[in-house]
Every structure is written in C-alpha cells, then in structure tokens.
LOMI-454133 format. One line per 10 residues: their letters; for each residue x negated, y, z negated of C-alpha. Coordinates in steps of 0.02 Angstrom, whole numbers, plus 50000, padded with zeros to 5 digits. Layout:
<pts>
A> X:Y:Z | ...
</pts>
This chain:
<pts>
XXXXXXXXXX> 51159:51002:50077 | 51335:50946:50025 | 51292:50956:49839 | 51377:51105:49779 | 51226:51158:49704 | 51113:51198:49835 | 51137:51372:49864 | 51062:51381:49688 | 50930:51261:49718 | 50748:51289:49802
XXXXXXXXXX> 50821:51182:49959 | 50851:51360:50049 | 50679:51445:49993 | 50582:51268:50038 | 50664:51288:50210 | 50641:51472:50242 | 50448:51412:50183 | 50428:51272:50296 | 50507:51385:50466 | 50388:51528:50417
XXXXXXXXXX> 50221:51417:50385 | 50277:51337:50549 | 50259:51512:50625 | 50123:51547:50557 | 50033:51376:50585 | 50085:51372:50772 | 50008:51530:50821 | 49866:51489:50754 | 49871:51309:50835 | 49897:51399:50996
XXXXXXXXXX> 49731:51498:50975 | 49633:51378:50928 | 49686:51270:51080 | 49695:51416:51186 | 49516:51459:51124 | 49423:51273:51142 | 49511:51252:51329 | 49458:51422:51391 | 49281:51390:51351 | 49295:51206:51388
XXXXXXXXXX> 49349:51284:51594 | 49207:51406:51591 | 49071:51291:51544 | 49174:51145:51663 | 49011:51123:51768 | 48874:51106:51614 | 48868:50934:51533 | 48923:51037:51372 | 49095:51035:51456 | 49117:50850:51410
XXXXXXXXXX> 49103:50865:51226 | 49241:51017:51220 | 49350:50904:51326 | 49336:50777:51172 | 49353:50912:51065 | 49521:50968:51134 | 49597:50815:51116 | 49557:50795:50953 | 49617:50950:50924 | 49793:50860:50884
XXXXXXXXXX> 49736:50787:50737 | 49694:50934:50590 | 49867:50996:50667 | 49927:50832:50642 | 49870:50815:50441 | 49941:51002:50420 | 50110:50957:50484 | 50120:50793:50366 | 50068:50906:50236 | 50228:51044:50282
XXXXXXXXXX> 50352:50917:50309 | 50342:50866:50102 | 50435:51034:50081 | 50590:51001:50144 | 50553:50804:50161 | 50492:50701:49987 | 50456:50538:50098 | 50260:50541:50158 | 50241:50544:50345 | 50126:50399:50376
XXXXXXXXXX> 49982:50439:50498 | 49854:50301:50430 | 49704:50305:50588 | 49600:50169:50609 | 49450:50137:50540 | 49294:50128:50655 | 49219:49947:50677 | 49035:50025:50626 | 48990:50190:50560 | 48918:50357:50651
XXXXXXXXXX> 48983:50501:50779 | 49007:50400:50906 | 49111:50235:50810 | 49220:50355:50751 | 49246:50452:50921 | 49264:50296:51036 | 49375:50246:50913 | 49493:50408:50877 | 49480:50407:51078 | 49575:50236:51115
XXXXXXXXXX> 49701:50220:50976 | 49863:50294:51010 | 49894:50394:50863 | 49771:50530:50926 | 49856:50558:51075 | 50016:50565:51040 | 49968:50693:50899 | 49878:50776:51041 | 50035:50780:51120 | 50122:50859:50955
XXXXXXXXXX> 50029:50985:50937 | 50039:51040:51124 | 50211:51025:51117 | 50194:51112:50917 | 50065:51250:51008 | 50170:51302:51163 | 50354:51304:51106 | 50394:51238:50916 | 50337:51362:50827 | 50452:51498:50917
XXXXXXXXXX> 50580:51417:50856 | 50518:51410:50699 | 50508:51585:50699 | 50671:51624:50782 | 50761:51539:50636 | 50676:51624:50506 | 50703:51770:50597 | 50911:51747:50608 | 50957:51658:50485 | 50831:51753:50345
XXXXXXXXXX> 50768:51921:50412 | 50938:51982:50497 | 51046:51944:50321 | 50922:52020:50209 | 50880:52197:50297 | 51105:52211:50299 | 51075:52175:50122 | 50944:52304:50080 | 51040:52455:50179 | 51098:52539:50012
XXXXXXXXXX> 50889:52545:49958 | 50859:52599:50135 | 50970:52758:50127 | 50912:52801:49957 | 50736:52768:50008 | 50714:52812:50194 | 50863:52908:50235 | 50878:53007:50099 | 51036:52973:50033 | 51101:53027:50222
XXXXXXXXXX> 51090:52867:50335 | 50990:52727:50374 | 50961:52612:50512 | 51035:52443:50511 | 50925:52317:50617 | 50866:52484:50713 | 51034:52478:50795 | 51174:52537:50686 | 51158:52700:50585 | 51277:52706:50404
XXXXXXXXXX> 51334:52854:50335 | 51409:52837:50198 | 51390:52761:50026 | 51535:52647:50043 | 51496:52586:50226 | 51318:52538:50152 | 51377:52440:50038 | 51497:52347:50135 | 51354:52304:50247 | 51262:52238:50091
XXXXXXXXXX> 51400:52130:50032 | 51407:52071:50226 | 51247:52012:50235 | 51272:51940:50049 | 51379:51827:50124 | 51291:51797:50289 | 51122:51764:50184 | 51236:51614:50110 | 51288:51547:50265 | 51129:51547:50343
XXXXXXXXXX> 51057:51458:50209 | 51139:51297:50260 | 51079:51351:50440 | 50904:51362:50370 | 50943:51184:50292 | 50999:51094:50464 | 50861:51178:50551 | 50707:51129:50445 | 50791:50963:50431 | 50803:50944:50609
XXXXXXXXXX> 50621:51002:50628 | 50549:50868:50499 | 50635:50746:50587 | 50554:50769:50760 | 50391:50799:50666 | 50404:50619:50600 | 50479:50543:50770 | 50317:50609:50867 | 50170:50598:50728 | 50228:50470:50608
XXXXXXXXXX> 50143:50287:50627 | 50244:50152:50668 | 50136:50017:50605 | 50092:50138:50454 | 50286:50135:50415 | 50324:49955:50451 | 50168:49929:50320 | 50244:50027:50195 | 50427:49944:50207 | 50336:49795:50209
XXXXXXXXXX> 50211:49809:50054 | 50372:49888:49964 | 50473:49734:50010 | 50343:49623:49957 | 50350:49724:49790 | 50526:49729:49771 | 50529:49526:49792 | 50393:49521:49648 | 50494:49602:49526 | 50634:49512:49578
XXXXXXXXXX> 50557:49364:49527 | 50468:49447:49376 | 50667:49494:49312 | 50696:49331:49353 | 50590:49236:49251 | 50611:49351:49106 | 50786:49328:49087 | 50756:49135:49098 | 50653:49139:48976 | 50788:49230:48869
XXXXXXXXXX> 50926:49142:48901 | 50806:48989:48832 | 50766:49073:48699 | 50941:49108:48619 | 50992:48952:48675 | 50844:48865:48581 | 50851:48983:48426 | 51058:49016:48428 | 51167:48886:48494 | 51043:48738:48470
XXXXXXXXXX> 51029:48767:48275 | 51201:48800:48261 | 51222:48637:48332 | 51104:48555:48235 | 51175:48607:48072 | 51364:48553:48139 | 51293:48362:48161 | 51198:48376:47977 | 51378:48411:47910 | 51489:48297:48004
XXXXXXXXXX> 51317:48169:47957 | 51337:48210:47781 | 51539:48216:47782 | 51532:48036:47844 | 51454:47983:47727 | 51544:48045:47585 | 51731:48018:47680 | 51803:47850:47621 | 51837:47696:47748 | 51994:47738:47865
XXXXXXXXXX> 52048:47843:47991 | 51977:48004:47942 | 51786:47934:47911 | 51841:47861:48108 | 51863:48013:48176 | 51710:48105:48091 | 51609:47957:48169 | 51668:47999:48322 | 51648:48203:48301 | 51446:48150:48252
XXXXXXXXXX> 51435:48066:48393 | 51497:48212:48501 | 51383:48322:48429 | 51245:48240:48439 | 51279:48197:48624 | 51313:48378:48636 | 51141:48436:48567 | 51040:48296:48680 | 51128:48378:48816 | 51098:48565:48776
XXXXXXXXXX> 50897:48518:48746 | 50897:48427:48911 | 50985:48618:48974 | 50843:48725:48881 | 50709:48597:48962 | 50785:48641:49121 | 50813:48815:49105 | 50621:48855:49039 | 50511:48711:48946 | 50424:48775:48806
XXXXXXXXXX> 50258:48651:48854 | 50258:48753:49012 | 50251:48925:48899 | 50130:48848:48784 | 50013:48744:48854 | 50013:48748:49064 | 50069:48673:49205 | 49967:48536:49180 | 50064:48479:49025 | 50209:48529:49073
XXXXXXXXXX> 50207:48404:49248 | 50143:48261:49146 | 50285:48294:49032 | 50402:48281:49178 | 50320:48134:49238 | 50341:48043:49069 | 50537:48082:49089 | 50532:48008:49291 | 50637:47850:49274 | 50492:47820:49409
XXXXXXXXXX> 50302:47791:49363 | 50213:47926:49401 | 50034:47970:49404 | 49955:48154:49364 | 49803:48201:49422 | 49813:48392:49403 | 49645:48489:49409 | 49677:48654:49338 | 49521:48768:49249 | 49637:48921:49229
XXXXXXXXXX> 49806:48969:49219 | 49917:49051:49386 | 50005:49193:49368 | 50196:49152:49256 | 50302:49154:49419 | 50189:49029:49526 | 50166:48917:49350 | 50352:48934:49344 | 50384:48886:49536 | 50281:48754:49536
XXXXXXXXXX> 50352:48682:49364 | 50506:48675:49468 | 50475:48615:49633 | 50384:48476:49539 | 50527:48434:49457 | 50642:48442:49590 | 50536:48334:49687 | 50526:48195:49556 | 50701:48191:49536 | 50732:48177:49728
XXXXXXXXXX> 50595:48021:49714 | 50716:47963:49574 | 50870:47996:49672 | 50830:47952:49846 | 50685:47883:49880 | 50694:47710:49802 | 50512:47707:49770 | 50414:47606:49656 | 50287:47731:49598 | 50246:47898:49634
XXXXXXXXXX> 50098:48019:49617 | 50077:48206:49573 | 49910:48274:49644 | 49827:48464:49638 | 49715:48595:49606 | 49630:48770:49627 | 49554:48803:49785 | 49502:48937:49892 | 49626:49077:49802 | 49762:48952:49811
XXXXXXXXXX> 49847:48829:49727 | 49906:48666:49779 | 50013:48518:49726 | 50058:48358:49811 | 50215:48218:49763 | 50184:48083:49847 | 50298:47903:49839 | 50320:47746:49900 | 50472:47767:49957 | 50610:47721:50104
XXXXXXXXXX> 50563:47903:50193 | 50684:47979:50276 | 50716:48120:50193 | 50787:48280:50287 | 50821:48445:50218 | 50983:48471:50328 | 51062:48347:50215 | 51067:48436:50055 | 50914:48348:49970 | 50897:48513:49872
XXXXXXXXXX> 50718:48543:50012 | 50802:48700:50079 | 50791:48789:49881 | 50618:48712:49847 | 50565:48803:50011 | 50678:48972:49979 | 50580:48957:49798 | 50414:48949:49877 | 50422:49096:49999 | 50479:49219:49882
XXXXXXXXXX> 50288:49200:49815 | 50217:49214:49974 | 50176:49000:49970 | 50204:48873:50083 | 50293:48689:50098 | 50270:48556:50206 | 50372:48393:50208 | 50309:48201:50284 | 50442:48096:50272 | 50442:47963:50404
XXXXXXXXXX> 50576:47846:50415 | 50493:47677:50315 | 50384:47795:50201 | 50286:47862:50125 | 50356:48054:50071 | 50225:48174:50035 | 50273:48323:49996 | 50144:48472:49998 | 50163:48652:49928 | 50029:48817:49910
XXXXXXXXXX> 50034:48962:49824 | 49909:49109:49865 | 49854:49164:49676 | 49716:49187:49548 | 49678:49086:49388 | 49715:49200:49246 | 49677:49111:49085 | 49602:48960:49015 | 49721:48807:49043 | 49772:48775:48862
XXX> 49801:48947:48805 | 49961:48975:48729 | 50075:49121:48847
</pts>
C-alpha cells in the first residue's frame, strides 16, 4: 500500500472483492449453520440427532477451504490447512479422525465466529468505504436520470439542486473513493490476517518453512559446488598453462644463456616456477580433483590415500555413484580426516572403509593412533561436521585417549550412476 502505484493497481478492486465475497459467503455460512442446528434441536431425541451433531461440527471445514481459497486475493502466500490423513479408509476412519484432530475444531470455531459476526464487518466496509463514495460520485447521472435534470437524492438523505452542487458532490466522493481505497486495503489486510491466525496450521507452516529451508540449503550447496568446480576449471585451463609455458621458457632460456650470473638467476626463476606450478596443482587438487569428476569417489579416496604420508588401506564398496554434493562431501571429509591422521594422530597405518546401504552411504577412517582427539581444539572436526549436516548426514567421532580414532560419517542418498562413469 505505500507503493505509489496502488491506487492504479487491482490491490483496491481485490479488496473491495474479498469484503464483498466475505458478505456474501458469511450469510450463507450462517444459513447453513443456522439450518443443520435447527433441525439437529428438533430431531434432539431420535438417534438421527447424533449424526447432525457431527455434521455441525464439521460444518467448519468447507467454510474453512472457502476462506483459504478468498484470502489468495488480497494474500499470494497459501494458508496451510493440511488435515490428517485417516489411519485406514471408510466413513468412519475419516470421521473419528476429522473428530480428534484440532484443526477441525478450531475451524469449527472460525466459522462460528465467521457465521455470527465477521461477515458484518465485511459488509460494513464495503458498504463505507465503496458504496457511500460511489453513489456521491454518480449524483450528476442520478439527476439526469432519476430527477430529471431537477434534483436527486444523495444517500437518500441530501437532495442537490443544481448542476454545479452535483458535481461538486461527484468530485467529493472522487476523492473520498481514493481515500477509502487504502481503507479497503488495511481492512482486507487485517481480515486475512485473522483468517490465517485462526485457520492456518501450525505444523502445516512449520513444514513448509522447513521443506523450503531444507531446499534453500540444497541449492546452497548446489551453487556451491558449481562455482568450485569453476574456479578449478580456470585455474586448471588459465593460470596452470600459463604457468606451464613460463617454466618451458625460463627451461629453454637456461639453456641457451651462457655460464654467469644471468644463467644463475634464470636457474633460480625455473626453479620458482616450477615450485609455483607443484603448488597451484596441489591448489586445483584441493579445490575440486578431476579423478573425483571423472571416475568416483572410489578413485578419488584411493588417490588420496596414495598421497597420505601414512599407509592407508581402501576398501570402498560402491555399485553406483551419490548424488555430486554427497560425492563431493565425502571426497572432503576423507581428506580432511587423513590429513588429521597425518597431522595428529601419530599412527602407523590407517584404513578407509564404506559402502551403500539401506539409502545411505557410509565411510569409516580408522588409525592406529595416540587418540585423543577433540573437536574443541581446532582439529578442523567442527567443519567436517558443519559439512555433513548441510546434507542432512551424520558424524560420529571415537577417539579414546591411547587409540584407536575411528571416525564414522552417513549420508542419506541414492546411487545415481554406474561407479566409473565419467560426470
């Protein structure tokens, strides 16, 4: 409503539309209540006076599904309202179970409430703020039409005249028909708010903000891995080659540079570069190995395991390919662990361990190690298990002081594709 644009926009018409359906809607909510209780206390005493009981308080919910419906004029979020679903099928599941949840009753309660004094105030907005301004505003067609060109009746209680006083009237309720516009706005806003305070599900909401979190957090990690794999891409295909050809020049300007100081110092500036491009490849191996994008996770760990200043055993069982983030996650908390074993641990020999199972997928690093190790001191355990709950996984840490360390992490996900297939 603060736009300046929304005098010209539908906002006005949607909310005139939602006040006058609401009229319209709670009148007739009122006689069909009215209707089902009336017979309901004349046929009290027959056993037929049970069922309309029921029926009356399920009365709330078509009123219920209505209002959700309304509320997307003026209101482009969905009012959840998600019932349960009965534990077996028939009549009576379904009734027993519409009977006990609490979403029936408090839309029973809504539509009492909707039934028995909403929907006057529905119509006593549309009345005001729509009605009054546009009958001032029609007073010039009235005394041409009605009145003859003589008079006419403004809101049956002022009589015009004149020409002139008509259409100062008209340009009056011009101007009131654009300030009650924004009261139209305030009010239908007001009432789609208390429609989703009384009938909206709270678990139906929390669901949604949760399943749109979860979502959000997926394509977080999607982006994430995408622009990984970029930024290893340019580095393998831009700075890598430029670096390349830099140490086959200062290689070949060596050799052609006679003995002395300048042949020194291009011996030194090979040497640089090369230690330069060993260190960028160790960076793009980091960043996103290509054996991980080519051939799996199972090539990829064993090609981690042949880097381990530590021997380490693979025994990865693997008939499909995860999903790229898990592969990706569990690339890296691999890695991370084997370097901790490297760094920490002291151990002799370690062991990688996994496989498919159940809709998951597990891994295990296990060492010989001193033990001891505790996330609270910066071991990098704290961003191995941030890593793993952004995917929904798990990780669990046995450490005892003496050793061994096994380290044990899950991801909930389908094999995709056959283990050797390139991505």
């Amino acid at each position: 409503m603060s736009r300046p644009g929304f005098l010209l926009s539908a906002w006005p018409w949607r909310s005139a539309a939602y006040l006058l359906t609401g009229a319209v809607t709670g009148v007739a909510a009122l006689v069909g209540i009215a209707t089902v209780a009336a017979v309901c206390g004349a046929l009290a005493l027959v056993l037929v006076g049970l069922p309309l009981l029921v029926l009356v308080v399920l009365s709330g919910i078509p009123v219920a599904r209505v209002e959700r419906h309304r509320v997307r004029l003026v209101d482009r979020d969905p009012v959840s309202g998600r019932h349960q679903v009965p534990t077996a099928p028939g009549v009576w599941a379904w009734l027993t179970t519409r009977l006990r949840e609490q979403t029936t009753w408090r839309e029973l309660g809504y539509a009492l409430l909707f039934a028995g004094l909403l929907w006057p105030v529905d119509a006593l907005a549309v009345t005001v703020a729509l009605f009054v301004p546009l009958s001032m505003v029609a007073t010039p067609l009235l005394m041409a039409t009605v009145g003859d060109g003589h008079e006419a009746k403004v809101l049956k209680q002022w009589t015009v005249t004149t020409w002139p006083t008509a259409f100062g009237v008209a340009v009056l309720g011009l101007l009131l028909l654009f300030l009650c516009a924004y009261v139209l706005g305030v009010t239908a806003g007001a009432r789609a708010a208390l429609t989703r305070l009384l009938i909206a599900s709270r678990e139906g909401e929390l669901g949604a903000e949760v399943v749109e979190l979860a979502r959000s957090r997926v394509r977080l990690v999607d982006a994430f891995e995408a622009e990984r794999r970029r930024i290893e891409r340019d580095l393998h295909d831009g700075a890598q080659q430029r670096l390349v050809a830099l140490t086959l020049t200062l290689g070949l300007a060596r050799l052609d540079a006679p003995p002395g100081p300048l042949a020194d110092q291009l011996a030194k500036a090979h040497e640089e570069a090369g230690r330069a491009l060993a260190e960028l490849r160790e960076l793009i191996h980091g960043i996103h190995p290509k054996v991980l994008t080519d051939y799996g996770l199972h090539a990829a760990v064993s090609d981690a395991a042949d880097r381990c200043v530590v021997p380490v055993d693979v025994d990865l069982e693997l008939p499909g390919r995860p999903t790229r983030a898990v592969e990706s996650a569990a690339y890296f908390v691999v890695c991370e662990a084997l370097a901790n074993v490297a760094r920490h641990s002291g151990a002799d020999s370690a062991r990688v361990s996994g496989g498919h199972r159940d809709g998951r997928l597990f891994l295990e690093v296990r060492d010989d190690g001193r033990g001891g190790a505790d996330p609270s001191v910066g071991s990098g355990l704290t961003g191995l298990a941030d890593r793993v709950s952004v995917l929904d996984g798990r990780l669990a840490l046995t450490s005892p002081p003496g050793g061994p360390t096994l380290l044990r992490v899950e991801f909930p996900c389908q094999l995709t594709e056959a283990a050797d297939r390139s991505a």
